[in-house]
N, C-alpha and C positions, 0 to 999 in steps of 0.2 A: 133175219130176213125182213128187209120195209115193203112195203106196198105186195102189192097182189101181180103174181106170175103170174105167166101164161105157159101151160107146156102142151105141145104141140103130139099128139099119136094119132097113127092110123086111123081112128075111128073120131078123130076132130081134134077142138082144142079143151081143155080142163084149168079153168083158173084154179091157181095156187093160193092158198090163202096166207095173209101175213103172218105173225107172231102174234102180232095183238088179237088178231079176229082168230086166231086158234084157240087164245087164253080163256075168250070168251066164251065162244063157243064151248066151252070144257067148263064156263063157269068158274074161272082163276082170275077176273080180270075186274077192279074195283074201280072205283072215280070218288074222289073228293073235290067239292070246289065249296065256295063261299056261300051261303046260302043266296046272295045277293048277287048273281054273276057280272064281272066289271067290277065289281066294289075295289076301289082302290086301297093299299096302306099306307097310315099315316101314324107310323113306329115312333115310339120314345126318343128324344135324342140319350143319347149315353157319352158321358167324355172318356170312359175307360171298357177293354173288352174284358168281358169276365165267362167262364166255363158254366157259372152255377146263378149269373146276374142279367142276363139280358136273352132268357130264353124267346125265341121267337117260334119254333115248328117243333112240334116232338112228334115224331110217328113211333108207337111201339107196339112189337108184336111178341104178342101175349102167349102163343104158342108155345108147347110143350118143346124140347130142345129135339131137333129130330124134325120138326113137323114141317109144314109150308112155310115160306122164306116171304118177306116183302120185299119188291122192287120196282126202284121209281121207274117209271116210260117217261115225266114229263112233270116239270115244277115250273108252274110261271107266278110272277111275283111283278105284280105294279106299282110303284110307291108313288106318294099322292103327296106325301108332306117335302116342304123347302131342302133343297139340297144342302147336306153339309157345307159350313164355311169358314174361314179362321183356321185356328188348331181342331175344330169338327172332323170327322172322318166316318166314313161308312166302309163296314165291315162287313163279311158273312163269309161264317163256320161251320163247318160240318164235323160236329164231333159223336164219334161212337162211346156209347153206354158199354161198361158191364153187364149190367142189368137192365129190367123194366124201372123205367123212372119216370116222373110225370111233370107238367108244368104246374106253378102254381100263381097267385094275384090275379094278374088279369087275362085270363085263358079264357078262349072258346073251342069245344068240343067238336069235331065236327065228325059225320058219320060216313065211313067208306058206303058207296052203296053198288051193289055188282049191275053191271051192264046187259047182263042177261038174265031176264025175267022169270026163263024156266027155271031157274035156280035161287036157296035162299040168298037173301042179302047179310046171315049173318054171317060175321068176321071174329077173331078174335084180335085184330087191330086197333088200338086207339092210336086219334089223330089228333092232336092239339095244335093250337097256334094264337098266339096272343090277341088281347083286347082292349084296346083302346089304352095301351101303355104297354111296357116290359112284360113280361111274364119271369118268375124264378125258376129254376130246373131244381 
């Protein structure tokens, strides 16, 4: 369900709330962004694509098997650096882990934080996503 209903009974009207403001309001509902908001990305070039070579975003959840699930609402991604040209190509993969696995070189950490105050902010979520070059998976 998006945006906010309206259901109509006898005794008036009752706005419906969406998905996201249910999540929240329940305290299920996190936000990452850039510490820097707008900051654009200015990615490695790469001439080949690799699974374990050009890690760019790891979300992993730490969770016991059984527990709360992560899912995305919404990934936006600005890139800032010259567009591929020649034999250059720009790519982007989404590959699923077996396991927890982590980025490494040039990573920054970034910290889910929940949208609803009445509730902790803690997660068992890590968020990675590269810095100022490639990251390794």
């Amino acid at each position: 369900m998006s945006g906010i209903q309206t259901l109509t009974t006898p005794n008036g009207s009752v706005a419906l709330l969406s998905s996201r403001q249910m999540l929240a309001a329940l305290g299920k509902f996190y936000t990452v962004t850039e510490p820097t908001l707008g900051t654009g990305v200015a990615y490695a070039l790469k001439t080949a694509t690799s699974a374990t070579d050009n890690g760019f975003l790891c979300v992993s959840n730490n969770n016991a098997i059984g527990g709360p699930n992560i899912i995305f609402d919404r990934l936006s991604i600005t890139e800032t650096a010259t567009a591929p040209t020649g034999t250059l190509r720009m790519t982007f993969e989404a590959i699923q882990e077996t396991g927890i696995v982590a980025l490494t070189g040039f990573v920054a950490t970034r910290t889910p934080v929940q949208v609803n105050n009445a509730y902790s902010s803690s997660t068992r979520a890590t968020v990675q996503a590269f810095s100022a070059g490639a990251a390794t998976v």
